[in-house]
Every structure is written in C-alpha cells, then in structure tokens.
N, C-alpha and C positions, 0 to 999 in steps of 0.2 A: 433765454430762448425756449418757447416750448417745445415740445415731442411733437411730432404730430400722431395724432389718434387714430389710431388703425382698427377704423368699424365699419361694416358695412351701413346702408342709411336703415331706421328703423322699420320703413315698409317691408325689406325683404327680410325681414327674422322669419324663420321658418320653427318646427316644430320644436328643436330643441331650445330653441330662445325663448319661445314659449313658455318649455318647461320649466327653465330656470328663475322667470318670472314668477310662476304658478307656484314652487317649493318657496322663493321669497316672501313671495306672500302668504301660503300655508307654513310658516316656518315650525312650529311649533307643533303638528301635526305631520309633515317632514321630520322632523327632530324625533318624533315617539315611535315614527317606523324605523328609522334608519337606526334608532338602539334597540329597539327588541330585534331587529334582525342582526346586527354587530352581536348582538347578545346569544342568539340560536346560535348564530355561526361559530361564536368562541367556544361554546358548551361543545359542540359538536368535534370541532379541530382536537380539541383538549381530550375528549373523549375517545377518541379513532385515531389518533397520533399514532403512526407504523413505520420506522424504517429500516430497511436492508442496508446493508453494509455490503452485500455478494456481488461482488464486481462483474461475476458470469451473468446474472438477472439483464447488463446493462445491455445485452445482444437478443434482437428477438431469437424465439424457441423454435420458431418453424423453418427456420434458414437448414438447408441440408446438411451441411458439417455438425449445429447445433444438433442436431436430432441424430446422429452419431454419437456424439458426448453424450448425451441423455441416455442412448443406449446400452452404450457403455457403463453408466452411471446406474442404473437397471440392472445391471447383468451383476454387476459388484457393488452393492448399497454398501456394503464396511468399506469402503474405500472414502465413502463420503463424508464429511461433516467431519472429519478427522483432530485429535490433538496431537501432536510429534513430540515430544522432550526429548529435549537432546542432553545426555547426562556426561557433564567432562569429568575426568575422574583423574587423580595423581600418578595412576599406571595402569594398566592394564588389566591387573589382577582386581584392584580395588573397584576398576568400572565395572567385571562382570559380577563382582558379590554385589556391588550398589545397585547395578540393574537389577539384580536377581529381589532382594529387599522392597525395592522402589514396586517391583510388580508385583511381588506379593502382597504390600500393605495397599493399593489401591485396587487390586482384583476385589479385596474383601469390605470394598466402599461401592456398593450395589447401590446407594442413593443416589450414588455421581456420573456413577458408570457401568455402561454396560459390556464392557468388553476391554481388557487391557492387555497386550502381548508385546513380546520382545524375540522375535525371531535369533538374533544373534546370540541370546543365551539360550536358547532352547535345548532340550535333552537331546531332540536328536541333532542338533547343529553340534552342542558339547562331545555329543560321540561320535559324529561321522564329518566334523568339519575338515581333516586333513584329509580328504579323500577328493576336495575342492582344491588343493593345492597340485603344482607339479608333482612325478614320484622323485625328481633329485629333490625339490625341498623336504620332503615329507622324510628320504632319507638322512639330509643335511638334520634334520632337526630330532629324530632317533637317535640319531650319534651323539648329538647333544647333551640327549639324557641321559644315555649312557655312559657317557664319560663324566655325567653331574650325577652319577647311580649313588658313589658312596654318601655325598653330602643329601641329597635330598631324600636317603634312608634314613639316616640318623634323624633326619626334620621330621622325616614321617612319624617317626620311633619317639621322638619330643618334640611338638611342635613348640617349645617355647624361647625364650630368650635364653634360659637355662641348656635346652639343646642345640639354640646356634652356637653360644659359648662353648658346648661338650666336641660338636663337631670341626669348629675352627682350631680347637684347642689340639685338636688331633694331630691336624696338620704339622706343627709345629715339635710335634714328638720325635721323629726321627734326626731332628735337629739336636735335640736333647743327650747325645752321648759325644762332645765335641774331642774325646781321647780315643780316639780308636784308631789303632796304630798299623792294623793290618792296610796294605793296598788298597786290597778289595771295598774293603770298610772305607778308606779314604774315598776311593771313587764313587761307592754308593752315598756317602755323605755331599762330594758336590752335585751329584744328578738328582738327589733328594731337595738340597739348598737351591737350585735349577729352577726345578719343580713348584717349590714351596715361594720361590719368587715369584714366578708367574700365576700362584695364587695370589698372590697377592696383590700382583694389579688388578685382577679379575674382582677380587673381594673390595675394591677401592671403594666401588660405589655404595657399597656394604657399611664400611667404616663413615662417608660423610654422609649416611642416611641416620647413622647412630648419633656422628657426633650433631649432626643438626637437632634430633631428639635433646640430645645433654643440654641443649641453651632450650629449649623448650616449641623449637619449629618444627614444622612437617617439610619433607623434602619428597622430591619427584623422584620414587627410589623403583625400578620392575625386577623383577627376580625375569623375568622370559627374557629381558631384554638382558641381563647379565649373564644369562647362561645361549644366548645366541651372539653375543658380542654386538648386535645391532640396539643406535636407543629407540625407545619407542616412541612412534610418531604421530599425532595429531590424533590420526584414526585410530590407531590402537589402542588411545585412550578413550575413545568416544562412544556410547551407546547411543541407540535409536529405543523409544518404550511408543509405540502406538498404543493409540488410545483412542475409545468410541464414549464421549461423554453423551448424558443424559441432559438435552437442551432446555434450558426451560424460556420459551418463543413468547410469554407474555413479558418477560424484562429486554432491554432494547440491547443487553448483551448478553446472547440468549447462553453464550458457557462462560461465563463471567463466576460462575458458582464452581464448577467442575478446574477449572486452573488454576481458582482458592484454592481448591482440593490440593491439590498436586501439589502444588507452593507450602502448602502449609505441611504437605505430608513430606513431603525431600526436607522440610527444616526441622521436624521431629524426628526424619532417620539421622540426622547429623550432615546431611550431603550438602553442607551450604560452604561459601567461598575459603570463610577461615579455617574449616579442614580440608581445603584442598579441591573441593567439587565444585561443579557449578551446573544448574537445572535450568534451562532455556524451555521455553515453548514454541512452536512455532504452528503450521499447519493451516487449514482452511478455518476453523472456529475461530483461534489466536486472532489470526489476521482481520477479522470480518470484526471482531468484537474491538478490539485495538484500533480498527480504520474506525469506530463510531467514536472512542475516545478520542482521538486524534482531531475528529471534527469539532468534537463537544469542547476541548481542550482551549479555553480561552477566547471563547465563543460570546459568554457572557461582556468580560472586559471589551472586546470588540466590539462587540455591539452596542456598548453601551460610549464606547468612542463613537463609533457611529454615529447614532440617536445625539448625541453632542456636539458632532461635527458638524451634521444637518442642521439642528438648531443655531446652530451658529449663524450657518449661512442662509437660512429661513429669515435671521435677523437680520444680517445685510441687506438680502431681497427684498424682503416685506416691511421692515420698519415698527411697523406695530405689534407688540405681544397678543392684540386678540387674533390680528392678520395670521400670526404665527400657531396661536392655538385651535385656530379654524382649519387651516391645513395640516397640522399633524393629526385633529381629530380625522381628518377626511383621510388621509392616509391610513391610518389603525384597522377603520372601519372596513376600508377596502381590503386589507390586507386579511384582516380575518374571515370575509369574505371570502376571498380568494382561495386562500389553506383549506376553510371549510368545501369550497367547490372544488378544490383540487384531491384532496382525501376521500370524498365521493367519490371522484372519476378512477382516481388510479389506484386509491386502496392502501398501497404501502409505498412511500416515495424511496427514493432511491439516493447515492450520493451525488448524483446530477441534480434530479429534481429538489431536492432541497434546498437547490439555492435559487426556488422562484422568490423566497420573502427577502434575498437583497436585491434581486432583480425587480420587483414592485416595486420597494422601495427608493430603488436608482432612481427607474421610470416613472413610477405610477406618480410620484409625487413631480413630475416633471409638470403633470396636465395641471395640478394645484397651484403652482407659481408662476402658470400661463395666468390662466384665470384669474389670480388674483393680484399680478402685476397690471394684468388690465383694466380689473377691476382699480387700483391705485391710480391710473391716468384717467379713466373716466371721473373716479370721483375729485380728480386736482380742474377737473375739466368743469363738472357740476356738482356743485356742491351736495344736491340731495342725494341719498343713498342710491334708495331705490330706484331711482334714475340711473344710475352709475351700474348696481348689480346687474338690471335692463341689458343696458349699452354694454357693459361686459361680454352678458349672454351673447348678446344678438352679434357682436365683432369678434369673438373666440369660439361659437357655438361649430362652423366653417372649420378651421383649421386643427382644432382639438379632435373633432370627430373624425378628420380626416386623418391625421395624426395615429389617434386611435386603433383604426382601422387598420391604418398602414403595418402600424406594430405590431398589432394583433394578427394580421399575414402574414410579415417575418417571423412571429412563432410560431403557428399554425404549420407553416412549412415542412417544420421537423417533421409532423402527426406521418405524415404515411412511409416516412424511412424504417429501414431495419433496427438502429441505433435505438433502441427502447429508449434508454437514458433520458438524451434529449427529446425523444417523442413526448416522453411523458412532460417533459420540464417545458416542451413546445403548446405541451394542451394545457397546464399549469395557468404559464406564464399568458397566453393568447385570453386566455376565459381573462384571469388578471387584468390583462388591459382593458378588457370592455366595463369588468368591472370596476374599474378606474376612473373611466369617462366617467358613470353611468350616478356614480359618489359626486365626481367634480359638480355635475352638472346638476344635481339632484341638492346634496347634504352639503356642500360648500356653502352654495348661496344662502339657506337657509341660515345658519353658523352666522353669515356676515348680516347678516338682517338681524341677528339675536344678541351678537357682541355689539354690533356698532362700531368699527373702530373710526376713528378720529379722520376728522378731514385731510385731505392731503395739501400741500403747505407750499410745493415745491416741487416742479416737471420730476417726471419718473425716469426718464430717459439719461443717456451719457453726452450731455452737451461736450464735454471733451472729447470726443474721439471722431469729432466734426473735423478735424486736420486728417485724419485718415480717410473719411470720408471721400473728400475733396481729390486725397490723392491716388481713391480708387479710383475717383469717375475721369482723372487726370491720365489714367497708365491705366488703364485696361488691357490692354496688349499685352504691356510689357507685363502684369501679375498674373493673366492667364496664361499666358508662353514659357513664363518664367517655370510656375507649379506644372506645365505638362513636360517643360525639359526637365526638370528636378526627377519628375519618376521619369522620362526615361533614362537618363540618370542612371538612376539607380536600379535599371530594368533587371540586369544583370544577377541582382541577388535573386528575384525571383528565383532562380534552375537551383539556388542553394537552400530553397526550402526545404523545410527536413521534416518529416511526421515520426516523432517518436513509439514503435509499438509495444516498447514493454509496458507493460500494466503495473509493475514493481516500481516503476520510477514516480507511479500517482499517492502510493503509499509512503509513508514519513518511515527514512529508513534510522530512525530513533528510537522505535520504538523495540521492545524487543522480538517480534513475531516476524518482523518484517527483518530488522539486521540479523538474527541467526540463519532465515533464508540465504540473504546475502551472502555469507558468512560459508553456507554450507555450500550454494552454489558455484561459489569460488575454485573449490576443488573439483574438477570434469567427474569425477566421479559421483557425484552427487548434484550434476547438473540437473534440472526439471524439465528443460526442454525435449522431452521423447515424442518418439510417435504410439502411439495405439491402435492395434485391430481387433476386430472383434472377427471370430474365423468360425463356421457353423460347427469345428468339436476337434480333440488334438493333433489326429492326424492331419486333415487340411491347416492347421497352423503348422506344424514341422514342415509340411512340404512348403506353404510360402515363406515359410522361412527361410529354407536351403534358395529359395530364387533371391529374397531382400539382401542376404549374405552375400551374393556376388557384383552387387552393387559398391561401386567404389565410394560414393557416398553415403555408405552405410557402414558403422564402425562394430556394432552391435548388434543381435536381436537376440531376445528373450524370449522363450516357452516355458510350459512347465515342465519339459523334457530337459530343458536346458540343465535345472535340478538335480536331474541325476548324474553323480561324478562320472568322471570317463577314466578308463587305462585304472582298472580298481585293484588287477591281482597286484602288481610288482609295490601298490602306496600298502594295500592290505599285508605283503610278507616282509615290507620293513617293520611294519606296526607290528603282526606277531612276535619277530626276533626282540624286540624291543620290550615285549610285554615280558616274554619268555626270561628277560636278565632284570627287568624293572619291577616287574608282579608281585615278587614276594617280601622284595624291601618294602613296598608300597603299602600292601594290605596290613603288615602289623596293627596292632591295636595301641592306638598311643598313650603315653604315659598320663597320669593325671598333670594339670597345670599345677605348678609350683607356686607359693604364694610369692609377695615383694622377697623377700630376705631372702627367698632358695634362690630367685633371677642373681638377687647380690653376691651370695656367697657363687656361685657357678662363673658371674662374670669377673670375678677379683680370681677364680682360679685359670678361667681362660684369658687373663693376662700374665699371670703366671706361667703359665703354659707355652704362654708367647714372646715371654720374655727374650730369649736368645733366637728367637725366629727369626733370621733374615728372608726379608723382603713385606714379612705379617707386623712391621712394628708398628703400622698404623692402624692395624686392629686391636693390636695390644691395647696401645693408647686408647682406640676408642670404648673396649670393653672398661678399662679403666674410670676414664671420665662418666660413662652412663654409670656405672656401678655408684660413683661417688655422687651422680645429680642425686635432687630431690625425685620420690615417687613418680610424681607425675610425667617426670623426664621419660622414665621408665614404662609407663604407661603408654606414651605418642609414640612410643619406640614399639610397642607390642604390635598398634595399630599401623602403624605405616611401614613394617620390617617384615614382620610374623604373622598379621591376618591376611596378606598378599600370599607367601608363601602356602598358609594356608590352604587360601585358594585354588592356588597353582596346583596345587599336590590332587586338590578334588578334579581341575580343566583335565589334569593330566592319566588321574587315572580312568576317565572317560574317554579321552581320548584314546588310552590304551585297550579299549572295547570296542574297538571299530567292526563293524560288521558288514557283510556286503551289501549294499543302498539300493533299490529299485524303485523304478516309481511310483507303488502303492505302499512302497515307508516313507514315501515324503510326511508329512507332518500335513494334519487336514488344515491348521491355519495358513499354512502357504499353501497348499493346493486350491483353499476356496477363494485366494483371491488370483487364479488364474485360468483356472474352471466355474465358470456357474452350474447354477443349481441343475439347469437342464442342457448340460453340455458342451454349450458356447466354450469356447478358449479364446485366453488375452494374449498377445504378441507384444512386444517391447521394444523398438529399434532407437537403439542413441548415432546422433550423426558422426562423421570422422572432422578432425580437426575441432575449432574452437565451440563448443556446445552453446555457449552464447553470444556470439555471435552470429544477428540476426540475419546476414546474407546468406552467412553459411547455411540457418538452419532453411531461407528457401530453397536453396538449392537442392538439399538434403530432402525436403517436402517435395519439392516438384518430382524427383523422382522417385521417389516409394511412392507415391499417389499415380504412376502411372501404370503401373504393377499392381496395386491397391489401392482404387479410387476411394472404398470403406476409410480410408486412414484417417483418423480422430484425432486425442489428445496435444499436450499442451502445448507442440512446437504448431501443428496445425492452426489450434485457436487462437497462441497469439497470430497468427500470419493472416488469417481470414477474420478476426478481430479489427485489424488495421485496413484492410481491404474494405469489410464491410462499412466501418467506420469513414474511411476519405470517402466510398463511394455514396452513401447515406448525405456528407455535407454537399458533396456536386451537386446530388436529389434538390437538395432544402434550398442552396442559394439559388439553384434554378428555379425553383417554385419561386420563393419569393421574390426575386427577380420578375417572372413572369405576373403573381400576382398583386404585386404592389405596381406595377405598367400599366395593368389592367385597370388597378383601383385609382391611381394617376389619372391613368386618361379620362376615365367617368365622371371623376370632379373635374377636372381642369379643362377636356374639352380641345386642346392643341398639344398636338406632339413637340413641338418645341419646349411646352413648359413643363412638359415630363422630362425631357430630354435634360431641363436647365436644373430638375432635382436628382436626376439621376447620376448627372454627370460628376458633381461634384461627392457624390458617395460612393461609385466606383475609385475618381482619386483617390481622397482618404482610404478605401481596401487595398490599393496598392501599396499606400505608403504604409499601412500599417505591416505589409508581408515585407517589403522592404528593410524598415527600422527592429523587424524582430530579428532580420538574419544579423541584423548590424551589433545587436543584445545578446546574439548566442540563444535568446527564446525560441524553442523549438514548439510545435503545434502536437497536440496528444491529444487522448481519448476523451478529458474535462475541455481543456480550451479551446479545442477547434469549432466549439459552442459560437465564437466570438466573428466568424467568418459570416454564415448568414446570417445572424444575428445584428450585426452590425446594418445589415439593411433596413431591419427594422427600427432600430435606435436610432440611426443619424437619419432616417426619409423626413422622423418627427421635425428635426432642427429646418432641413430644408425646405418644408413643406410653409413653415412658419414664412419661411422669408419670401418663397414665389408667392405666397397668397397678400403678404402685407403688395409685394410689389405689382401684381393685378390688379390691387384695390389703389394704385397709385403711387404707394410710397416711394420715395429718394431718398437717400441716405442715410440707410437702413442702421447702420452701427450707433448714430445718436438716438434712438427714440427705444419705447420701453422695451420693444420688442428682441434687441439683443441684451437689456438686463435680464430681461426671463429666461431668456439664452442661456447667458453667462452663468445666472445660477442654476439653474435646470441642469447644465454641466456638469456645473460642482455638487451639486448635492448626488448626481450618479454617480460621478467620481470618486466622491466619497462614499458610497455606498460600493463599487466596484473594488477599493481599498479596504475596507473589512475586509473582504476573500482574498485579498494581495496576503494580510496580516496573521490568515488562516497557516496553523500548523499543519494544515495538510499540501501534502506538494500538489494535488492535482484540483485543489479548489484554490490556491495560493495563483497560481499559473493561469488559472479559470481567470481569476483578477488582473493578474497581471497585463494578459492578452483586453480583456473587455477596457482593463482605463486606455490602453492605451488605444484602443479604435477608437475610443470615446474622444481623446484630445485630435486624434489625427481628426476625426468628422468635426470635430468643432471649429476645429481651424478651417478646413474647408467651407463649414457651413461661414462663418466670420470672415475670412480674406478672399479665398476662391469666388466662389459664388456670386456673392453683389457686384464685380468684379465683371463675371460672366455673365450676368442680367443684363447688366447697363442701367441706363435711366426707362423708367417707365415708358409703356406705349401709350402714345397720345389720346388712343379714344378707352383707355385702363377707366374703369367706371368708376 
C-alpha cells in the first residue's frame, strides 16, 4: 500500500517553492554561498566566544530590588568578586597560626591578589576579642588561667618538649617522699595525691596526643580546650581568609589562576589533609568559575553521544548516507549561523543561553527530516529527482514555514520578560529558527541535487500502524474522552506544583565551592540568607535598627556600632586581675630550644619523675614511649603538642592587653565594609528560626520591607528572584499563546482549525505538570524554560498534521508524515538527553523537564489529535 502524498497541486507553489527550485538548480552556486558564510560565521563564533557563569546577570538590572543590590554593590566593591577559604585546622591554636601564615604568604603574592584579610586573627580581634564575650565567661575563663598560671609559666619559660617534661615532672614531686610519718605530712600527701590525680585526668588528652606522636600520627589535641575542660568544636577550629583576587576576564575562568594560588600556597605551608588541615574555597569567583567547569565537564563525551545518537536515527529516517550527510550538513551550517547571530546580539551568553546549540539541534534539524522525508515519498512517487526536490518544496514549503514561524514566536516570547536568561536564549533560539528554515529551504535542496541519493524502492510511510488507524476513526469519543478524563484525572497534582527558589540547588553540589557553601550554611550561624540596608550614615542605621529589633521576626541586626563590645569595665577588671598574676610568668624570655637528645634525656627524667605518681602513670608511660620512638616521632609531637601551646601563650598574652574599644579603634578593614567611602552605612538582619528555610525567610522579608522598603540582599533576591522568574514565564506563555493564535489564524483562516492545534498542546502542558508532580521534578530557575517553550515545540508536530489533514489526508499514522514525526521526536529527544546527562543540576533538570514535554506532545500530536480531527472535510482541497 502506498502513503498518500501530501502536496499541495504544483500551481499553488508560492515563493518559497520557488526558491527551493531556484538553489536546486543553482546548486553549486547555492553551495559557494552557503560555505563562505558557514565559514564567516564559524570565524566569527570562534572568535567572540564569551560566557558568564554569574547567576545574578540571569535577572534584568533595572527591576527596583536589582538596582538596590547594585547599590549596595557600589557602596562596598570589596565585597564583590570575592574568594572565602575556609581553613580546618587540628585545634584551635593551629588554625589561628595557619590563618596567620596562610595570610601572610598570599598578601605578599601581588600578581594574584589584591587584597587578603582574616578578621578573626586580627591584632585588634587577638587583643580585644574577650570584651565580645559575657563578663561571667571572660571571668570563667581568667580563673582558668589562673589556676593553669604555674604550668603555662614553666611553657613559657621552655616552650619545648624538654619543658613540658620539666613541668609535668613537677607535679609528681610531692608524691616523691612516700615516708613521712608525721600527720600533718600524711594528710598533705593525700590532698597532694588528690590533687595530682585530677591532674591527671586533665593531662589525659596530653598523653594520647604524645602517645599517637610515638606510632608516628597527628591527633586532634587543644591546650584551650584542656584547660576550659570544654572540646573544641567545629567553629573553633575553623578560619575564614577573604580574599580579593586579581581576575583575569579574557580566560573563561576568570580566577581559575588566583585559587591555583592559594591551592598551591596551603600545600607549600604544609596545611594539607595528612597534617591535619584542610583549605576549601568557596565564594562568588569559586562558584561562577566551578559552575563553567561543571557545564564544560563531560560535555565533549555528550556531545559526541549526541551527534551519534542522531546519526543513528538520521539513519532510520532517511535511509541513505548522502540523505544523511545533506542534513547534518544543513544542520552545522545553521547552527554556526546561529552562535554567530546570537554572540552579535547578546555579547556574552549566559548559563541559559548556552543551551540554544542543543536546542537547534533538537529542533532545527526537525525542519531537515520534514523535508526530506518528503522529499523520500515524492521521489518513491517520481522517479526524477528534480521533480521530487520540486514537489517536496512546493508540499512542505506551507507547513515548515508555518512551523518556523510558530517556534520562532514561542521563543520570541521570552524577549520582553525580566528573566534575561531566557530572554536572551529566547532571541538566540527565535533568530535560530528562521535560520533553520531559511538553510532547509535554501542549502538542503541544493545538497540533494549535488549528492543524488538513490531512488526510493519502497512507500516511506508506516503501513503498520494502519490497525490504529482504523481504530482511531472507530472510538473517537471514546480516545478523546478518555485523554480529557485522564488529566482531569490527575487535575489535582496540579495545586502540588512546586517552583523551587534556591539558586544553590541549580549548582552541582560536588563540586567544592558549592558543597563548602553547603556545609557552612548548615550551621544558622553562617547562614547567607540576611537582609541588607543601605541607611544615608550611622546614625539613621542605629536608629532603624532599634525599630528592625522589635520585630519578632527579626532575630538579628547588625551595625558597625554593633562592633563595639558592651558592659567593658567589670570584662576589662577581670582581664587586669588576670594579667596582674599571669604578666610576669608570661613575659620571661624563653629558653633556647633543645636539640633531639636534650627533648630525650628531659623526657626519660620526666618519666622518672613520674614514676610513683599516682594518677600521672599515663604520662609517665607516655614521656616514656616518645622518648624511646624514632626522631621523627618526636618531631609530630613538637608540631601538634608545643607549636599550639606556643600559640596559645602569644592569643594569651594579647589578650591579657585588653584595652578599652570604641568605635574609632574598630579596625578600618571592618569598618570599610560597613561604612562607605562617603558615609552610607550597611545594616545586617538575619531572621528568627530556620534561616533557610524559605517560608520563613518570606515572612521574615515581608516584614522588614514594611519598615524598609530599601531592603536588598540575599534573602530578598532569592524571593524576588523566584517571583520575578514565575512571573516572567506567565509573560512568555501568554505571548506565545496569544501570538502563535494570531499566526494560527493567518494561515489557517478558521478557528476551529486553530482550536484543533491548540487543543492538543494545551493537553500535553498539563500532563506534563501532572507527571512532573508524580517524579518529585520540581520547576526552577533553568527548567521552567520548558513551559512556554513547549508551545513552541509541539505547535510544529500539530501544525504538520492540521495542514496534511486540510489538504485531505486520512489516516494520518500510515504515511510519511508521522515517520518525520516520529523521528523529528527522536532526534530532539535525544538532543534534550545530552542536557538530562549534563553534570550540572540546572541544565540536567533543563533536559529532563523539555524531553519530557517533548513525549507528552508527541503523544498528543500521534493519539489525541487525528482522534480529535476526525476524517477530512468534504470540500478539504
């Protein structure tokens, strides 16, 4: 059985049938223009290749909230372009000497960077940090010292292994006359033996930091935290090192060079995992330069599945290799095309727009397997070519351009929303389609004039599916009834549709910029979701502050008043009393360091020393076992025992210089990022309850923003982010909605037969919002791309099928027209599956959501549809 051939008769070819004549016959001359401009245009792509990774870019600049950020962004430029390293350290003591080092060897790397600071080690943080604490802890923690006075004299006096030896060894002296027969004597021996017990659990952590030294490990050993009896946690081993690298914006990760820096400089200080550290980066560069690897990441391999995939099913559809080399040439050419027209308009694409080259490729090559599936029946129909390429034009010339058109409206749509992103990937993708057609109709035919391929042998169409057929035109009812109960149905999930607005879930949280975010945000205290004012100079901040503070959904606000400690005499005359009994042990001048053998002989006497010491037998033992390791034992023991200690004794005598703080001793690197240059000040408010969670943080926004409309940062921009963003897709699929009706009606001429394309593309968007609630896929800031978009993708499928059935056709599923279908599907499909396979979650999601509207319209355009037509009208020309 044949197909029937779906052309209109050759009188009514109009201009584009024409032209496809006119390139067939100029083929060769068609062929010299369409490569030197493939060839301008690749030169040109290749050459102006620009992309952003800044997910902020993806929102227009002129929206009112965005032009508060930007303000803000203004007011405090070192706050921007940031790198964060977050530095884990083995204790406390070891992270502030690691920070301290870490800043110093990267200040004096001027090629990398321009600016590198660490607040939490700072001189005046080291000397006025207890004056930030309660005055009970500031006193809890004098008494400490003071009652650690004799032991951390002695360290001061020898800071070596030789003087923890000297000093622990002390201990154990009064234990040392076990004959003393007076009373007195007896009872000062057990309140000494007491005493010398309860050093000895205190020393515990002491001994299993040495003995893990003897077998050659590092252990998580704090001298603060032994002498406060609390362990140290998380944060107290943590530093923060800001950092302002030097970007360099012609490589496509513009601090890609600067976090080598750092990487390579924490692995020459020693700070790497098998001593105990660990150097993360995280921050706005990390992230932007990591989101391009992310994309770039297996991009190639995909692609080249891809390009394989298609070929594949180029061969199914087409049968012939020259069939199949004429249409991927057509495809290339457009595509380069395209890139090149798109990098003119928008300059530098972004993580959305980048993915017009699989979206062409879904699509563009859709119009190629029209064409030349039809081109396939005419030539089974007539033998001669150019007869066949003719009749191709003149019966595809109608539905391709209307097609075209259509698509190119559904992207168009985006162009006047807020959502840059898609605007931009809308003006990409729209120019894309035209120049899509404009290749088919043009550089195809020509191609098939110049190859030749082989006559056709054998109808194009699917004689099998002639039983479906029959039992469309049998149950029409029952398969239109059936598909409108189905969604409503499932109406229901609709209300559960869910728009995800954090922007962190579009990023691969593998990577590490993005999981130490993670990671840090976990802890409320180092949440990111605040708000931000910018207030005309300090005072008008303190006072909106006192009003943001009585807000019950406000847990926090921040000044640079804030700053200055509060209730300073009673923390300032524990810290005098303190210094007054700890000052003089402190200051001596310490001993020179002992070589190996003096550490040996001192630790074989403070076992000796500890010999009869109850409750010290485990320091005994352990001076013992280090004494006997090899060197090196002795050496991880210097580092992880006695360079802390070290430490400690420099935190401590700093701290013992407390002095009274006011606001013009703050330190200018934190004042200048809370004052600008010309006397603006920044406000701070974190919400109460869960900081990330996002209901909370509206609630939190809605009201500080009624108090201060000005309210900016980052809990506002995700929430106006998300807003902007669903209201942006309303924009689009109403446009396109309205102008794909529009362009409907012009060709077609009867509302009914708009009605008959529309109808079944509206199904398919339900059911595709339906089947995502059913998959847990939720709609975000890449994939809700996939909602109007979908109008433009599936109008093509239906437009195919109202125009064969105007021209007459029945039983639309046997003839070629659903082969072209079917693969036009597949080849988007597969091209929608390369961004399924993408490592990144918000172009992964981007795929995931586009195939599957793609099969929901497919289905509709295949079952629903001819279903809903019926048989042809009688007087159908």
């Amino acid at each position: 059985m044949h197909s029937p051939v779906l052309h209109s008769p050759s009188e009514e070819i109009g201009f584009v049938a024409r032209l496809v004549a006119l390139c067939a016959r100029r083929k060769w001359l068609t062929l010299l223009l369409s490569l030197a401009l493939t060839a301008c245009a690749g030169w040109y792509a290749a050459g102006h290749f620009a992309m952003s990774t800044d997910l902020n870019t993806l929102i227009a600049q002129d929206l009112p909230w965005r032009q508060r950020e930007i303000a803000l962004s203004k007011a405090f430029p070192q706050r921007q372009d940031m790198l964060l390293a977050v530095l884990d350290a083995p204790s406390p003591e070891h992270a502030n000497a690691a920070a301290r080092k870490l800043q110093a060897a990267l200040q004096s790397q001027t090629g990398h960077f321009k600016a590198v600071r660490s607040l939490e080690t700072s001189d005046y943080f080291a000397r006025e940090g207890l004056l930030y604490l309660p005055a009970a802890d500031v006193s809890t923690r004098m008494g400490q010292l003071i009652d650690a006075q004799p032991f951390l004299g002695a360290l001061a006096r020898d800071p070596s292994l030789r003087g923890l030896a000297g000093a622990v060894g002390l201990m154990g002296g009064a234990q040392s006359q076990p004959n003393a027969k007076q009373p007195e004597a007896k009872q000062s021996a057990k309140e000494t033996t007491a005493e010398t017990q309860e050093m000895g659990k205190a020393l515990a952590a002491v001994a299993d930091a040495l003995n893990a030294a003897s077998q050659g490990q590092a252990a998580d050993f704090s001298w603060s935290a032994l002498f406060s009896g609390a362990p140290a946690s998380v944060a107290d081993k943590r530093r923060f090192i800001q950092i302002s690298p030097k970007l360099d914006y012609s490589e496509l990760q513009p601090g890609a060079a600067a976090s080598a820096a750092v990487r390579a400089t924490a692995a020459s200080l020693g700070l790497t995992p098998d001593q105990g550290y660990r150097v993360r980066l995280t921050g706005d560069v990390a992230m932007q330069d990591e989101e391009f690897g992310t994309l770039a990441e297996g991009a190639a391999v995909n692609n080249a599945l891809m390009v394989a995939a298609v070929l594949l099913i180029l061969w199914r559809a087409l049968r012939w290799g020259r069939l199949i080399l004429a249409v991927m040439a057509n495809m290339m050419a457009g595509l380069a095309l395209t890139a090149a027209a798109g990098l003119a308009m928008v300059g530098v694409l972004n993580p959305i727009s980048v993915a017009f080259a699989v979206l062409f490729v879904g699509i563009g090559v859709d119009f190629g397997i029209q064409f030349s599936v039809r081109y396939r029946e005419e030539r089974f129909q007539h033998l001669n070519l150019d007869k066949a390429v003719d009749l191709a034009g003149a019966g595809a010339s109608l539905p391709l351009a209307l097609a075209a058109a259509a698509t190119a409206a559904g992207f168009f749509s985006f162009i006047p929303t807020a959502y840059r992103g898609v605007s931009e990937l809308g003006l990409i993708a729209g120019v894309g389609m035209i120049l899509a057609f404009c290749s088919t109709v043009t550089l195809l035919p020509a191609l098939l004039a110049i190859l030749k391929p082989p006559p056709e042998t054998a109808p194009v169409g699917y004689a099998f599916l002639a039983p479906i057929d029959r039992f469309q035109t049998g149950h029409r009812k029952l398969i239109v009834f059936a598909a409108l109960g189905l969604a409503l149905l499932g109406a229901p999930l609709l209300a559960q549709v869910r728009f995800d607005i954090n922007p962190l879930n579009l990023r691969s949280p593998k990577v590490e910029s993005v999981a130490t975010l993670l990671d840090l945000s976990s802890d409320p205290r180092n949440a990111l979701n605040s708000i931000e004012i910018l207030a005309k100079n300090l005072p008008e901040a303190d006072a909106l502050a006192e009003r943001l503070r009585a807000l019950p959904e406000v847990d926090a606000v921040t000044t640079l008043t804030s700053f200055v400690p509060e209730a300073q005499k009673p923390k300032l005359e524990a810290i005098a009393d303190a210094r007054d009994l700890l000052g003089p042990s402190l200051s001596v001048t310490p001993l020179p360091a002992p070589d190996d053998a003096g550490d040996v002989a001192a630790l074989r006497d403070g076992a000796k020393a500890l010999a009869h010491a109850k409750g010290l037998e485990a320091m005994a033992a352990a001076f013992q076992r280090l004494s006997d390791a090899p060197a090196p034992a002795r050496e991880l023991a210097r580092r992880h025992v006695i360079a802390p200690i070290v430490s400690l004794l420099g935190d401590v005598r700093a701290s013992l210089a407390a002095a009274p703080a006011a606001l013009k001793d703050l330190p200018p690197e934190l004042s200048q990022d809370w004052l600008s240059p010309d006397g603006r000040a920044r406000l701070e408010l974190f919400p109460r309850g869960d900081r990330n969670d996002f209901d909370n943080l509206r609630k939190f926004s809605d009201a500080v923003r009624k108090i201060a409309p000005e309210a900016a940062g980052a809990a506002v921009s995700i929430l106006e982010s998300g807003d902007t963003v669903i209201k942006a897709f309303a924009q689009a699929g109403a446009l396109a909605l309205i102008s794909i009706t529009v362009l409907l009606w012009l060709a077609l001429r009867r509302i009914g037969d708009v009605a008959l394309t529309l109808a079944p593309l509206l199904l398919a968007g339900v059911y595709t919002m339906e089947i995502s609630v059913l998959i847990g896929l939720k709609l975000n800031f890449a994939n809700i791309i996939a909602l109007p978009l979908l109008l433009g993708l599936g109008v093509a499928f239906k437009i195919y099928y109202v125009m064969a059935w105007r021209a007459g056709s029945a039983e639309l599923l046997q003839t070629s027209l659903t082969r072209a279908i079917f693969f036009s599907a597949m080849t988007t499909a597969t091209a929608f599956g390369s961004l399924y396979l993408s490592n990144h979650p918000g172009t992964s999601s981007m795929g995931e959501l586009l195939a599957l509207s793609l099969a929901t319209t497919l289905c509709a355009a295949v079952f629903f549809q001819p279903a809903l037509m019926g048989p042809p009208r009688k007087n159908a020309a």
